[in-house]
N, CA, C and O of each residue as an XYZ file, in Angstrom:
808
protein
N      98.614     81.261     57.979
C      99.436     81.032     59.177
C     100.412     82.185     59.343
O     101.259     82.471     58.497
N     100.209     82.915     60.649
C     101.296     84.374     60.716
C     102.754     83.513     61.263
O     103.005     82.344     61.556
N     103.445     84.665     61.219
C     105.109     84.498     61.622
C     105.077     84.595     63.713
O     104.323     84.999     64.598
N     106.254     84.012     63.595
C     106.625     84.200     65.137
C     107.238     84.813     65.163
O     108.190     84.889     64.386
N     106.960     85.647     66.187
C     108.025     86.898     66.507
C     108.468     86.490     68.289
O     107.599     86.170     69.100
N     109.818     86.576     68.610
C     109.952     85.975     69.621
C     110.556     87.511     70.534
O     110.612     88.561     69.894
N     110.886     87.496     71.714
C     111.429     88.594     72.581
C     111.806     87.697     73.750
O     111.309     86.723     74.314
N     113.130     88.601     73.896
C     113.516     87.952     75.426
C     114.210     89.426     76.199
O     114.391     90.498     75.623
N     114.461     89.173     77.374
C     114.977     90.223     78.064
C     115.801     89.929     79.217
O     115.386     88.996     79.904
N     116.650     90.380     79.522
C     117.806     89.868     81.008
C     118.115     91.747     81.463
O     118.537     92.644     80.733
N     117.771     91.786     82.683
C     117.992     92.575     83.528
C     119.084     93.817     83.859
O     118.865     95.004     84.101
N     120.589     92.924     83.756
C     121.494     93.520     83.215
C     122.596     93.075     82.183
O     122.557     91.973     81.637
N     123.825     94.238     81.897
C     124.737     93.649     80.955
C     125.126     92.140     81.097
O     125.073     91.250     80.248
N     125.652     92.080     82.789
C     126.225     90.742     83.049
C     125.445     89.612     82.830
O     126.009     88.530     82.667
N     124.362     89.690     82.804
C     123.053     87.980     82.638
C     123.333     87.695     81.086
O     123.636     88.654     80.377
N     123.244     86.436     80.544
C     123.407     86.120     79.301
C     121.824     85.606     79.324
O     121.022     85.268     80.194
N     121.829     85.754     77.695
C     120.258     85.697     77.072
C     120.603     84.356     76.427
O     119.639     84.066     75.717
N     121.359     83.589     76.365
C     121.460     82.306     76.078
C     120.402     81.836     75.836
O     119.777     81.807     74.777
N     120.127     81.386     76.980
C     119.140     80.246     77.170
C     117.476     80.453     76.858
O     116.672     79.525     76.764
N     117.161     81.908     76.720
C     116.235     82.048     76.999
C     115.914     82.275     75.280
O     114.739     82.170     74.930
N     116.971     82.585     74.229
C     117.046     82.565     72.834
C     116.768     80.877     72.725
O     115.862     80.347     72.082
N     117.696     80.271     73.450
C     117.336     78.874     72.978
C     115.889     78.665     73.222
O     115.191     78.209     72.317
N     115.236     79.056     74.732
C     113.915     78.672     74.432
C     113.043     78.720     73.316
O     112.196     77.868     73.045
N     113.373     80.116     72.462
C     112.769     80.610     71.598
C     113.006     79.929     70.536
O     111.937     79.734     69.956
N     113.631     79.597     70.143
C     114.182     78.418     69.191
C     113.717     77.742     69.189
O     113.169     77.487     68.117
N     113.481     76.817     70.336
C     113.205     75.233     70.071
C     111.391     74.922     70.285
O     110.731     73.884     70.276
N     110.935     76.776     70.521
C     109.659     76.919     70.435
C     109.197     77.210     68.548
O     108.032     77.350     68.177
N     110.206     77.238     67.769
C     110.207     77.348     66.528
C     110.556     79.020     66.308
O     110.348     79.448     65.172
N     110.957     79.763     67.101
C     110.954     81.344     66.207
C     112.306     81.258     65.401
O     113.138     80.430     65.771
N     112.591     82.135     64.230
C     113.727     82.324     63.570
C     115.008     83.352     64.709
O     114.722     84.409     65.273
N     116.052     82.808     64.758
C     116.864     83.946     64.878
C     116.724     84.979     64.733
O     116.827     85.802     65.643
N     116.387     85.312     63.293
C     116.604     86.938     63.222
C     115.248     87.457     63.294
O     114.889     88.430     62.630
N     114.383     86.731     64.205
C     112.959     87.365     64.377
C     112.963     87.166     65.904
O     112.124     86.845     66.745
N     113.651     87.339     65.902
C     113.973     87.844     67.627
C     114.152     88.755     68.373
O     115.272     89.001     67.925
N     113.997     89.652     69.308
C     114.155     90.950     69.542
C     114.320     90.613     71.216
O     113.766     90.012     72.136
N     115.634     91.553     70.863
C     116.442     91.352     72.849
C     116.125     93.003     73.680
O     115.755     93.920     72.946
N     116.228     93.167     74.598
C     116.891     93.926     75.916
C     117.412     93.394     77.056
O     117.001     92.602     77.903
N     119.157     94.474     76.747
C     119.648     93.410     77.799
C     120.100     95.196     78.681
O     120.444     96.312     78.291
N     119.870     94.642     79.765
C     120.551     95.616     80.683
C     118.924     97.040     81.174
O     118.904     98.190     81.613
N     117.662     95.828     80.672
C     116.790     96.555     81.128
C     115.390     96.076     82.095
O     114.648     95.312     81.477
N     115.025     96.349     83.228
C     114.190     95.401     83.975
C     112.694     95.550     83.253
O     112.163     96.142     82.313
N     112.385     94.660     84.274
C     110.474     94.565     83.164
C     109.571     95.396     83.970
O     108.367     95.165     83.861
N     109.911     96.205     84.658
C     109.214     97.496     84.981
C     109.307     98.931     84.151
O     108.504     99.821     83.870
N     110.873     98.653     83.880
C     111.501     99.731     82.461
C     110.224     99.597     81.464
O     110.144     98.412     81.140
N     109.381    100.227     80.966
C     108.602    100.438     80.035
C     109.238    100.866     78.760
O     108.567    100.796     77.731
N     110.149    101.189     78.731
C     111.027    102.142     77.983
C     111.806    101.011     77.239
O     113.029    101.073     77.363
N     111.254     99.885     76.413
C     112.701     99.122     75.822
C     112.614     98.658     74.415
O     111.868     97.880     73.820
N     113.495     99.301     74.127
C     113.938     99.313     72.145
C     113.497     97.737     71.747
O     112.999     97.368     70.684
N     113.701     97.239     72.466
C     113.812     95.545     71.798
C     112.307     95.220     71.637
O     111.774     94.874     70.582
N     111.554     95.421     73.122
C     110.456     94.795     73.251
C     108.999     96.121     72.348
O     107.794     95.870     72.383
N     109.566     97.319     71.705
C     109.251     98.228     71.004
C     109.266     97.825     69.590
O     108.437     98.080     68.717
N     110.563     97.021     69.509
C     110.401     96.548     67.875
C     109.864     95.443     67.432
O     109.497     95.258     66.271
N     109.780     94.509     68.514
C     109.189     93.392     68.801
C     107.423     93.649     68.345
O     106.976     93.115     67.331
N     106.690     94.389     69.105
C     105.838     94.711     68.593
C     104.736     95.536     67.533
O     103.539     95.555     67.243
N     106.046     96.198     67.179
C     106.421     96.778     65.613
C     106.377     95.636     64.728
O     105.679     95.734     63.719
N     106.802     94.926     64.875
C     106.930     93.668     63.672
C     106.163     92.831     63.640
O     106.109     92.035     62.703
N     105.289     92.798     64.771
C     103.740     91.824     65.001
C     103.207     92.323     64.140
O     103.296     93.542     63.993
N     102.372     91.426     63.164
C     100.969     91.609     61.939
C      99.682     90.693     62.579
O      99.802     89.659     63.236
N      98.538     91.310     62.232
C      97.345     90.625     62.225
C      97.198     88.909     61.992
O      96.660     88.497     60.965
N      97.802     87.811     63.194
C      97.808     86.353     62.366
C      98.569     85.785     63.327
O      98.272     84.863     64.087
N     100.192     86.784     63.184
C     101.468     86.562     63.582
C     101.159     86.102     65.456
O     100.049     86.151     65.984
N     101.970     85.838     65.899
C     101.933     85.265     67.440
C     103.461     85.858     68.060
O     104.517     85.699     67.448
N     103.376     86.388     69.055
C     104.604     86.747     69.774
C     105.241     86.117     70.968
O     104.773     86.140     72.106
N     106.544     85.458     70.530
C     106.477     84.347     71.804
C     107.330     84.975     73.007
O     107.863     86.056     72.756
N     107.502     84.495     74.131
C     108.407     85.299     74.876
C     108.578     83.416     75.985
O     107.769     82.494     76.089
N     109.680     83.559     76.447
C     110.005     82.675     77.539
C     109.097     82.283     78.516
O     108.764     81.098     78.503
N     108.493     83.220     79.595
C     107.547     83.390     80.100
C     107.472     84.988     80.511
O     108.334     85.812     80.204
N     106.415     85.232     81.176
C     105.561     86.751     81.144
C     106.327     86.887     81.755
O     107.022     86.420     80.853
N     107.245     87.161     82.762
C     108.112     88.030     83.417
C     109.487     88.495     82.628
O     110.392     89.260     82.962
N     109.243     87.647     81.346
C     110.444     88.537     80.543
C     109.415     89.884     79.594
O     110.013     90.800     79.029
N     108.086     89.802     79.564
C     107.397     90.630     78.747
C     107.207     91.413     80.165
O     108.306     91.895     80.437
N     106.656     91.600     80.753
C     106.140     92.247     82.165
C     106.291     91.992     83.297
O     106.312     90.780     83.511
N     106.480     92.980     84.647
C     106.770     92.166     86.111
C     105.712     93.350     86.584
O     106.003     93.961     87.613
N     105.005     93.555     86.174
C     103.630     94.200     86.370
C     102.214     94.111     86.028
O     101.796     94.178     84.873
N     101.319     93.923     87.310
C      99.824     93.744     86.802
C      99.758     94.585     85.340
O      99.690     94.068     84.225
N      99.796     96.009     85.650
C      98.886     96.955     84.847
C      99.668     96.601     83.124
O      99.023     96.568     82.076
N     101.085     96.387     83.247
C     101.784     96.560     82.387
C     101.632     94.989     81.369
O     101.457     94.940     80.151
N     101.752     93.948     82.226
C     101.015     92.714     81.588
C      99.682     92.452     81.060
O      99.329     91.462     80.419
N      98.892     93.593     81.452
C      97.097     93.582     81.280
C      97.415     94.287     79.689
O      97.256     93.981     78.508
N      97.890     95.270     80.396
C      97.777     96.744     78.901
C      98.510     96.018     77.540
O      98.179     96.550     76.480
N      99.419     94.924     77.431
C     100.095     94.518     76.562
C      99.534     93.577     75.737
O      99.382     93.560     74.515
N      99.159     92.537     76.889
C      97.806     91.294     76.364
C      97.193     92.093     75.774
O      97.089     91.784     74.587
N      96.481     93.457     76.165
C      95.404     93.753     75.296
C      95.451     94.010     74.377
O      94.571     93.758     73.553
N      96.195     94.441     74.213
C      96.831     95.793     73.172
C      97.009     94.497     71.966
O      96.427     94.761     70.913
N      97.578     93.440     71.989
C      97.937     92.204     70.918
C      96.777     91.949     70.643
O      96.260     92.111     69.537
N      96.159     91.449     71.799
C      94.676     90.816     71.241
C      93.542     91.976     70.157
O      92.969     91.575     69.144
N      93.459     93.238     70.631
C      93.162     93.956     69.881
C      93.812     93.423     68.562
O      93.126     92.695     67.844
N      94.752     93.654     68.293
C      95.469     94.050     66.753
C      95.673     92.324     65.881
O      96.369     92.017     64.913
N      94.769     91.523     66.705
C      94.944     90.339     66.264
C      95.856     89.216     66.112
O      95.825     88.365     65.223
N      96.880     89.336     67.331
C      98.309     89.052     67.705
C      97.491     87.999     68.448
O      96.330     88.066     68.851
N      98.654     86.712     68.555
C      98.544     86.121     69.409
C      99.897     86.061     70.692
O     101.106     86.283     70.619
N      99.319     85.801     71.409
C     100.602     85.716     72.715
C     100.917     84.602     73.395
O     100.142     84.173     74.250
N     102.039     84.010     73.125
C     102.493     82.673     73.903
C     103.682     82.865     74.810
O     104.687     83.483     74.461
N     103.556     82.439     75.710
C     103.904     82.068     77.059
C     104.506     80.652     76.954
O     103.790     79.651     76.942
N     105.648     80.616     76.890
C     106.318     79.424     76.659
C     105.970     78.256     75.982
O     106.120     77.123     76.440
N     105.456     78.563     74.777
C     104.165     77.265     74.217
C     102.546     77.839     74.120
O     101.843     77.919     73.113
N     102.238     78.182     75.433
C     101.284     78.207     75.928
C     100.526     79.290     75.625
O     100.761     80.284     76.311
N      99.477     79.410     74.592
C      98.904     80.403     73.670
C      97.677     81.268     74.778
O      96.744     80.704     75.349
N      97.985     82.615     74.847
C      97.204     83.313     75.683
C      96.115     83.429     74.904
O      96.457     83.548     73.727
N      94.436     83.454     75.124
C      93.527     83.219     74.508
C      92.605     84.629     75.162
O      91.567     84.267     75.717
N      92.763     85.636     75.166
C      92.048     86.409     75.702
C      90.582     86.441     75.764
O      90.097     87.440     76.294
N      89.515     85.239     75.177
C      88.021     85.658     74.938
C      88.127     84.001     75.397
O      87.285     83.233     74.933
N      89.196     83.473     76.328
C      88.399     82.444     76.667
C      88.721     82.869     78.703
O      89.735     83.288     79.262
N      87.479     82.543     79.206
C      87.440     83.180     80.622
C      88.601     82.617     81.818
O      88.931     83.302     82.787
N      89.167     81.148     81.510
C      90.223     80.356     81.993
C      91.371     80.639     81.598
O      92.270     80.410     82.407
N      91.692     81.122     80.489
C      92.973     81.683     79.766
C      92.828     83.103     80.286
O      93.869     83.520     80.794
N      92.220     83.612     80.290
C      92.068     85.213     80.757
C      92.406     85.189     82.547
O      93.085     86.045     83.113
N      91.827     84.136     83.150
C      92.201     84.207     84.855
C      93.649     83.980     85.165
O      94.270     84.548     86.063
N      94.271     82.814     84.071
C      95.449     81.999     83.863
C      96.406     83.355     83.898
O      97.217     83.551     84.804
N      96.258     84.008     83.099
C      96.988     85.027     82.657
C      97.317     85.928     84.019
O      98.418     86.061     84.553
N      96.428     86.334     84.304
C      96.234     87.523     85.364
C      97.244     87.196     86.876
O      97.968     87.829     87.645
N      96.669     85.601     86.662
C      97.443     84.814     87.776
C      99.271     85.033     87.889
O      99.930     85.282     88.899
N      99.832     84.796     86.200
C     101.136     85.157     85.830
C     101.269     85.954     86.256
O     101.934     85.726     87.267
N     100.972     87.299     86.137
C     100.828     88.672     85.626
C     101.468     89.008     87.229
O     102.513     89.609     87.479
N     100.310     88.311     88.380
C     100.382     88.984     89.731
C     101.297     87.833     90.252
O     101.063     87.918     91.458
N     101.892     87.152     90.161
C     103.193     86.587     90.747
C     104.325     86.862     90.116
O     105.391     86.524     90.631
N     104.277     87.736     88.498
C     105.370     87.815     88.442
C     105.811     89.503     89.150
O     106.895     90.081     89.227
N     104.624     89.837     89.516
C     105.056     91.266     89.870
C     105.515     91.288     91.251
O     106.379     92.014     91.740
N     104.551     90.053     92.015
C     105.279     89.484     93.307
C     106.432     89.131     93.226
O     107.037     89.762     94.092
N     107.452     88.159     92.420
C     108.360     87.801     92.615
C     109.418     89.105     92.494
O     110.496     89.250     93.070
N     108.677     90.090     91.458
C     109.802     91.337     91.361
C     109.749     91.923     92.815
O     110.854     92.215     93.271
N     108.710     92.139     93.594
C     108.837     93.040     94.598
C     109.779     92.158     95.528
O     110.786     92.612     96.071
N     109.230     90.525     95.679
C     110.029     89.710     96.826
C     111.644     89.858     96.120
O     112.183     89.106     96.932
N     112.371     90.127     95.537
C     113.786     89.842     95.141
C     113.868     91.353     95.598
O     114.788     91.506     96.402
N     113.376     92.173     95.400
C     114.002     93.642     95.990
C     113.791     93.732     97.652
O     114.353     94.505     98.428
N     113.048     92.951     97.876
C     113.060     92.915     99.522
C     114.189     92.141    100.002
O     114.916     92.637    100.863
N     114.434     90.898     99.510
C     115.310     90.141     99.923
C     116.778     90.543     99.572
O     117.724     90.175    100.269
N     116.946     91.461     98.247
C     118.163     92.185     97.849
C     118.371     93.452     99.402
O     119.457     93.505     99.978
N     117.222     94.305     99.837
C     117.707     94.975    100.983
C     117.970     94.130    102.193
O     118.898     94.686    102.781
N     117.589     93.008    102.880
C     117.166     92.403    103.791
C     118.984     92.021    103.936
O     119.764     92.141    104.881
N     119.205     91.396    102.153
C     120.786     90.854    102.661
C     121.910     91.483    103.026
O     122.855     91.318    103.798
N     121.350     92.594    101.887
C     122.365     93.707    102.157
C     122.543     94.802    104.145
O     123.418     95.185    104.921
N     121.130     94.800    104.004
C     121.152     95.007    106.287
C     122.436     94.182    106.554
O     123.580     94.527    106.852
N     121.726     92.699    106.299
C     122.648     91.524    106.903
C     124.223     91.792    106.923
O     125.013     92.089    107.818
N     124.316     91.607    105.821
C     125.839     92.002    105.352
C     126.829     92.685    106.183
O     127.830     92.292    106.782
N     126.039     94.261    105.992
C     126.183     95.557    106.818
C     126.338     95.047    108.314
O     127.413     95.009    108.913
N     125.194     94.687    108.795
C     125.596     94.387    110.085
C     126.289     93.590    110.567
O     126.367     93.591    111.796
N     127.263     92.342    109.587
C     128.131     91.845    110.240
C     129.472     92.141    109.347
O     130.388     91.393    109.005
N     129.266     93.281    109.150
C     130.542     94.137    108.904
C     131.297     93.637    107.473
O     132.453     93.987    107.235
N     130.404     92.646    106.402
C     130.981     92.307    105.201
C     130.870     93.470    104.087
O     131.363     93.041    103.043
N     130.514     94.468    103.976
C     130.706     95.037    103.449
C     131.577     96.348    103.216
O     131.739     97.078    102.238
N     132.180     96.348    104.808
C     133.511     97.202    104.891
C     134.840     96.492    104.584
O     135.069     95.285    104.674
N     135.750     97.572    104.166
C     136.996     97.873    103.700
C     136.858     97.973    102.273
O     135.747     98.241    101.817
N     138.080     97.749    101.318
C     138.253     98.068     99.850
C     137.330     97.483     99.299
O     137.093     96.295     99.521
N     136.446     98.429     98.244
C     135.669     97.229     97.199
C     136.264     97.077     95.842
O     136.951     97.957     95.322
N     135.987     95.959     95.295
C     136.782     95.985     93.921
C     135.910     96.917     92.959
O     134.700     97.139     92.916
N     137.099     97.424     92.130
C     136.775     98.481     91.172
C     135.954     97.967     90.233
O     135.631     96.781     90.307
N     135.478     98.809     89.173
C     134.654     98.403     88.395
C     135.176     99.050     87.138
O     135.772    100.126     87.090
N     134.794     98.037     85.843
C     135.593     98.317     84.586
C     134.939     99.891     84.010
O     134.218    100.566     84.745
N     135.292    100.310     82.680
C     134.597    101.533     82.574
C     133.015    101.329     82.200
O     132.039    102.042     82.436
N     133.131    100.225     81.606
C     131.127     99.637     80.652
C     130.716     99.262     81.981
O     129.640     99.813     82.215
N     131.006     98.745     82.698
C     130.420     98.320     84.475
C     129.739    100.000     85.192
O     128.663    100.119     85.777
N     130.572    100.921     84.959
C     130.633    102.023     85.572
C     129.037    102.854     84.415
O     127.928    103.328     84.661
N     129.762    102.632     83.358
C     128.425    103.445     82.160
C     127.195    102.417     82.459
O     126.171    103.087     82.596
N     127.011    101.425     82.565
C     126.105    100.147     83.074
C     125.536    101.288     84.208
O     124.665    102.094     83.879
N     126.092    101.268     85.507
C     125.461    101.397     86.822
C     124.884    102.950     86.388
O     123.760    103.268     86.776
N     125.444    103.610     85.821
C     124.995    105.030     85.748
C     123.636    105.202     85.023
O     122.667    105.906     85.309
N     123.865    104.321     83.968
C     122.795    103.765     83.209
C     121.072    103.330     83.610
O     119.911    103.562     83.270
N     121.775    102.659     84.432
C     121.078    101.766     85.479
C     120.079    102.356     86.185
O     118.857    102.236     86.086
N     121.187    103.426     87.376
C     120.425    104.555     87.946
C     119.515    105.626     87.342
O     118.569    106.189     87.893
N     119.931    105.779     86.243
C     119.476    106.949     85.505
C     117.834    106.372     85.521
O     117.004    107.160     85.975
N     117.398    105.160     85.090
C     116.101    104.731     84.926
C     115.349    104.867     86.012
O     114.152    104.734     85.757
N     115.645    105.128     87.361
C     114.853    104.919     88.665
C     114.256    103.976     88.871
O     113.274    104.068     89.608
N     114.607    102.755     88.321
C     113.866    101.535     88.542
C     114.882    100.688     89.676
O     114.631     99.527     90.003
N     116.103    101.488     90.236
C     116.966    100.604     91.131
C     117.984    101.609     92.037
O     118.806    102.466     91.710
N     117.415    100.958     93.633
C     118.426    101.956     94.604
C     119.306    101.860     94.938
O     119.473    100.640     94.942
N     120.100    102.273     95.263
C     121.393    102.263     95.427
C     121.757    100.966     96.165
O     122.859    100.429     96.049
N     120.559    100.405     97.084
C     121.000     99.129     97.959
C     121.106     97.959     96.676
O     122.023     97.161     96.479
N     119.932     98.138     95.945
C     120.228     96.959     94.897
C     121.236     97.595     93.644
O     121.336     96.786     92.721
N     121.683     98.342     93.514
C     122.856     98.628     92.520
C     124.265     97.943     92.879
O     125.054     97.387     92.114
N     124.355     98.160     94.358
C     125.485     97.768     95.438
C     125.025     96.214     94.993
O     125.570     95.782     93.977
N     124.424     95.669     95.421
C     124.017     93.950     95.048
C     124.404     93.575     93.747
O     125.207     92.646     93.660
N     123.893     94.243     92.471
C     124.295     93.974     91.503
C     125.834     94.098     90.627
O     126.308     93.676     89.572
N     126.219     94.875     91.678
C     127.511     94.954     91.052
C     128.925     94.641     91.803
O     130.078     94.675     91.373
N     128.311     94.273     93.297
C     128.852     93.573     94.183
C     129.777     94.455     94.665
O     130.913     93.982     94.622
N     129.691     95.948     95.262
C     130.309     97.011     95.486
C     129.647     97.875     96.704
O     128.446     97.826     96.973
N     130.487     98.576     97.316
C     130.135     99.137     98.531
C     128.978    100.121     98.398
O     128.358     99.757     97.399
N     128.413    101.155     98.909
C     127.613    102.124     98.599
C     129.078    103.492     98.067
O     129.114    103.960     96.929
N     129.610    103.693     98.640
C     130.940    104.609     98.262
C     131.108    104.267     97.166
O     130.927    105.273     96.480
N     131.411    103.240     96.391
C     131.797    103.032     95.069
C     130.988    103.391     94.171
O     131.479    103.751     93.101
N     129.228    103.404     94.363
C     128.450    103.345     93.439
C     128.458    105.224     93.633
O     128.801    105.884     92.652
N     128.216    105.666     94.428
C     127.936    107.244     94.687
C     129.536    107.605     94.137
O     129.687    108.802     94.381
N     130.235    107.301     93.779
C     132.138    107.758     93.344
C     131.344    107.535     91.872
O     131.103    108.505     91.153
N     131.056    106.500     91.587
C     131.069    106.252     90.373
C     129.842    107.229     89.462
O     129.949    107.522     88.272
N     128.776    107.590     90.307
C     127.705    108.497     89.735
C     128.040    109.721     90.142
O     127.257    110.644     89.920
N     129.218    109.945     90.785
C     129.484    111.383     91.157
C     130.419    111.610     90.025
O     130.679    112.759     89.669
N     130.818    110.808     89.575
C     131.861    111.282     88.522
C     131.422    111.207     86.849
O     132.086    111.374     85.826
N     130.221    110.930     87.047
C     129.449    110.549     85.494
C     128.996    111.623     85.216
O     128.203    112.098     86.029
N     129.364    112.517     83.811
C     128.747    113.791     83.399
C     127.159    113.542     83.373
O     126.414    112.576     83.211
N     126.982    115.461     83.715
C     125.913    115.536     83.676
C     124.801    115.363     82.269
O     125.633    115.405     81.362
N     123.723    115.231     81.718
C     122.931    114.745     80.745
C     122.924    116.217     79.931
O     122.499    116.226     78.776
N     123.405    117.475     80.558
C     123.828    118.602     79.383
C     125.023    118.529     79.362
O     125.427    118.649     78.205
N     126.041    118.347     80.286
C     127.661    118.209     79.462
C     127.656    117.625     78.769
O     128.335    118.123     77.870
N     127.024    116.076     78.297
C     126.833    114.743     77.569
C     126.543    115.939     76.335
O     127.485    116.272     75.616
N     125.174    116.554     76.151
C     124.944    116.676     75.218
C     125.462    117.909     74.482
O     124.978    118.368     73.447
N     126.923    118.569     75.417
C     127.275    119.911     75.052
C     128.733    118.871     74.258
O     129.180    119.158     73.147
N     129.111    118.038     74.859
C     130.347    117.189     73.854
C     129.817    116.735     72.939
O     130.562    116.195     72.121
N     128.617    116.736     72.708
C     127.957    115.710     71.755
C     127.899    116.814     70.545
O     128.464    116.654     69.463
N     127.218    117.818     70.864
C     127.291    119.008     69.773
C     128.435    119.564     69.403
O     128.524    120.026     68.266
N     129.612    119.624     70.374
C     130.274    119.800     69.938
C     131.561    118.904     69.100
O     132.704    119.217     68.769
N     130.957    117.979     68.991
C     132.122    117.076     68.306
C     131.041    116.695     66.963
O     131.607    115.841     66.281
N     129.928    116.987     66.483
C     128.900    117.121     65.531
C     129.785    118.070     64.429
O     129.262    118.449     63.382
């Protein structure tokens, strides 16, 4: 009988992973066989947590996650991952629900996830610009916006830096004008000053 290895993920700093640890819990994984990203979306390919997560999968072991839109919000990226486990003799559960790749109903089941959760990512970025028009056009988004702390500010820069989010949904997420977010990335060193303080304080 292999180990559970569990993963969860929340979008940004501000979302708490609460609940979605508890899922993992009361699906049986250990605490400290858990592996987070917080402050990264499931298009980000790029994430330490869900990297070590599958680093620590063995031939037996099963990897649980909440549901597939905390592992993937992409066809190609949900296909390539399933596979990639099933190859190496991993199993994959979906809230309970054990992905079976060599059975033809578990394999459609899957695919089905896979393409609504990539739908629901595209429908929330439509509806994130749609409100923000709205907004705009009835003038709620002019005058002062409230400031943002300094980890809010390294967050959004952060944020941007990935290209996974435009400026209309940065403004949404952080509940700030477009001026604030362009102040705030206009004033964030560049990725060689970063690394010319960095050497130099080495």
């Amino acid at each position: 009988m292999g180990e559970l290895i569990g993963y969860a993920r929340c979008s940004t700093v501000l979302q708490d992973l609460t609940a979605q640890r508890e899922i993992l819990a009361g699906l049986g994984v250990p605490g400290e066989r858990i592996y987070l990203d917080q402050g990264l979306t499931g298009t980000n390919r790029a994430r330490p947590g869900l990297d070590q997560a599958l680093a620590a999968v063995r031939a037996g072991d099963t990897l649980v996650v909440p549901k597939l839109d905390r592992l993937a919000r992409s066809v190609p990226d949900a296909r390539d991952i399933g596979d990639t486990l099933a190859g190496r003799g991993v199993r994959l559960s979906l809230g309970g629900n054990v992905y079976d790749p060599t059975d033809p109903m578990s394999k459609v089941f899957f695919n089905m996830l896979a393409v609504f959760a990539e739908f629901e990512a595209d429908l929330l970025k439509m509806r994130t610009r749609e409100g923000m028009a709205i907004a705009r056009s009835r003038g709620r988004l002019k005058g002062r916006q409230p400031k943002l702390t300094p980890r809010q500010q390294a967050e959004l820069v952060r944020m941007h830096g990935t290209g996974d989010y435009t400026i209309a949904e940065l403004m949404e997420v952080f509940v700030v004008g477009r001026a604030t977010v362009y102040r705030v990335l206009n004033r964030a060193p560049k990725a060689s000053e970063t690394q010319a303080i960095s050497n130099a304080t080495t």
